[in-house]
C-alpha positions in Angstrom: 0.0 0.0 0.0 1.6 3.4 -0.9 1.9 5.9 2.1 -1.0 8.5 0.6 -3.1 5.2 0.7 -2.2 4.4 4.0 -2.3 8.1 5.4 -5.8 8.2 3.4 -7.1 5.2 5.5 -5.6 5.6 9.0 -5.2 8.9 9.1 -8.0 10.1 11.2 -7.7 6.8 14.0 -5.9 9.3 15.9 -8.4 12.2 16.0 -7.3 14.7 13.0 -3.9 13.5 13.6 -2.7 12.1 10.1 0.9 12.9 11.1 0.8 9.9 13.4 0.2 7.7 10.4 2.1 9.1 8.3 5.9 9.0 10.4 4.4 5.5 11.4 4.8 4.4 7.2 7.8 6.6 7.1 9.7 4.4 9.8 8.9 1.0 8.4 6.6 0.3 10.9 3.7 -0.5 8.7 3.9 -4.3 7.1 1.2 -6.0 4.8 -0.9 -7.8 5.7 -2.3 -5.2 7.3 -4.2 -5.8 11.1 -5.7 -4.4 14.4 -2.8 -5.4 16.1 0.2 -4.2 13.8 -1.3 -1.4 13.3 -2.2 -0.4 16.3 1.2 -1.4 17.3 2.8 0.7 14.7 0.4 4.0 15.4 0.9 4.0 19.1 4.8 3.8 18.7 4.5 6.8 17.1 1.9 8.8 19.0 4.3 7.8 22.0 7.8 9.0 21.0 5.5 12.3 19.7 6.9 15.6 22.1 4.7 16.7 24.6 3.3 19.3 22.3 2.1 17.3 19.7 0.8 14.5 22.3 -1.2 17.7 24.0 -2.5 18.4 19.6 -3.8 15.0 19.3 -5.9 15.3 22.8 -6.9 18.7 21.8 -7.8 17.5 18.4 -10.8 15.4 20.2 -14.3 17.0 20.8 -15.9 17.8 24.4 -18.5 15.0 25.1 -21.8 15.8 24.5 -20.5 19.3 23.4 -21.3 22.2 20.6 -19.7 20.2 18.0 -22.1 17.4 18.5 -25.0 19.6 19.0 -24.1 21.3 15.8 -23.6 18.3 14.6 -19.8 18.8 13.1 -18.2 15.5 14.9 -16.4 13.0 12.7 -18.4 10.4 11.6 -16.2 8.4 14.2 -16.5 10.5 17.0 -20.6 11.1 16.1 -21.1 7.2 15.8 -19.0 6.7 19.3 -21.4 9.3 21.4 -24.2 8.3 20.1 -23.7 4.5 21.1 -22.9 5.9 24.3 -26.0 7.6 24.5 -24.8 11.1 24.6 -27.0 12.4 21.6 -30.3 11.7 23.6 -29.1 13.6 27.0 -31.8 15.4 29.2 -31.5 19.4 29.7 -30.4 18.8 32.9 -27.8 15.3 32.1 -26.3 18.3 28.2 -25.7 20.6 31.3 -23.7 18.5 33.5 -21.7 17.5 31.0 -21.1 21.1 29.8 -20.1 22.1 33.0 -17.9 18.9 33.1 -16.2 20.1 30.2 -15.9 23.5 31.0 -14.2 22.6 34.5 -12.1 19.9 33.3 -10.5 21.4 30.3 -9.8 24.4 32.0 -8.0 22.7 34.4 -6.3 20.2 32.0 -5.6 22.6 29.2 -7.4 19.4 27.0 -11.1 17.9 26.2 -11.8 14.9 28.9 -11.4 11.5 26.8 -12.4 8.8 27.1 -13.2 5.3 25.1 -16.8 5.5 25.0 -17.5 2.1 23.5 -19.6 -0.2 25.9 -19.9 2.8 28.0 -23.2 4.3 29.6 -24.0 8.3 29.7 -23.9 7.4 33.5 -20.4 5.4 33.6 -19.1 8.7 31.5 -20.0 10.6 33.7 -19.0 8.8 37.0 -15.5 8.7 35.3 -15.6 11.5 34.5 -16.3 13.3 37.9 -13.7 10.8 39.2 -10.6 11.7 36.8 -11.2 15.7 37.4 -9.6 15.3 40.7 -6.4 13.7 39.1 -2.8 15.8 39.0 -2.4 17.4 35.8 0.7 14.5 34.9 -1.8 11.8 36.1 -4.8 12.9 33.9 -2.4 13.7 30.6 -1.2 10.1 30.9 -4.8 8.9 31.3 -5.8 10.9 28.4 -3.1 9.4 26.2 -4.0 6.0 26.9 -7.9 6.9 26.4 -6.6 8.0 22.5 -4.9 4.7 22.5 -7.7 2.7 23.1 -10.1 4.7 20.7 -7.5 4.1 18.0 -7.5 0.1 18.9 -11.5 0.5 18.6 -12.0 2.1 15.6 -9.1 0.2 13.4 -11.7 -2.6 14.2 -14.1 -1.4 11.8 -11.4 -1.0 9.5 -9.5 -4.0 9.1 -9.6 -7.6 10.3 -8.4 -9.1 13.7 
């Protein structure tokens, strides 16, 4: 597969990161035939040995839960299809304002969106992770965050390419 191919495809498993993809078929990291695993593997390698900066791009890159981009309706299909399994498009007045002042509090503490793999998740286990993580150290909650991205990548290469 020829790296604008491959950028094409994978590009967007790490939220509007296609740099991640690309330096990941630029090492050699990216072998046919192509799976979750290895190219999981291959991603998070890179996403890991990225500087702090671009780490803190890529979180910033994802889109407040339940937020103004969902209520406008301007997710990524990925992001869009991941809320609304989670229940977050069919939130009560009062359930959209918790979670707005969630993300309000939270990301200006963190200087980042909360994340989290929503898959499998309930509105209500969101939100009591949510309220829980808020309390973390700054170093605690990036590191969280970052594996968060990770496993969102993991889940949506599944519906990409086989096992």
């Amino acid at each position: 597969m020829e790296q604008d191919v491959f950028v094409e495809r994978f590009g967007g498993v790490f939220e509007h990161s296609p740099f991640i993809a690309a330096r990941a078929y630029e090492a050699g990291l990216i072998d046919e035939p192509l799976t979750v695993e290895s190219v999981h593997d291959a991603l998070s390698a890179i996403f890991r040995t990225a500087s702090p900066d671009e780490k803190l791009g890529v979180l910033r890159a994802h889109p407040d839960l339940a937020g103004k981009l969902a209520i406008a309706g301007e997710l990524t299909e990925d992001s869009r299809n991941e809320q609304a399994g989670a229940g977050l498009d069919r939130l009560s007045a009062d359930e959209h304002g918790r979670f707005t002042a969630l993300n309000s509090a939270y990301t200006e503490k963190f200087g980042f969106p909360f994340i989290i793999a929503v898959r499998g998740l309930t509105k209500d286990d969101i939100l009591s992770a949510f309220e829980s993580r808020i309390g973390n150290a700054a170093e605690t909650e990036f590191a969280t965050a970052c594996r968060e991205v990770e496993k969102i990548a993991r889940l949506r290469l599944t519906s990409l390419l086989p096992g």
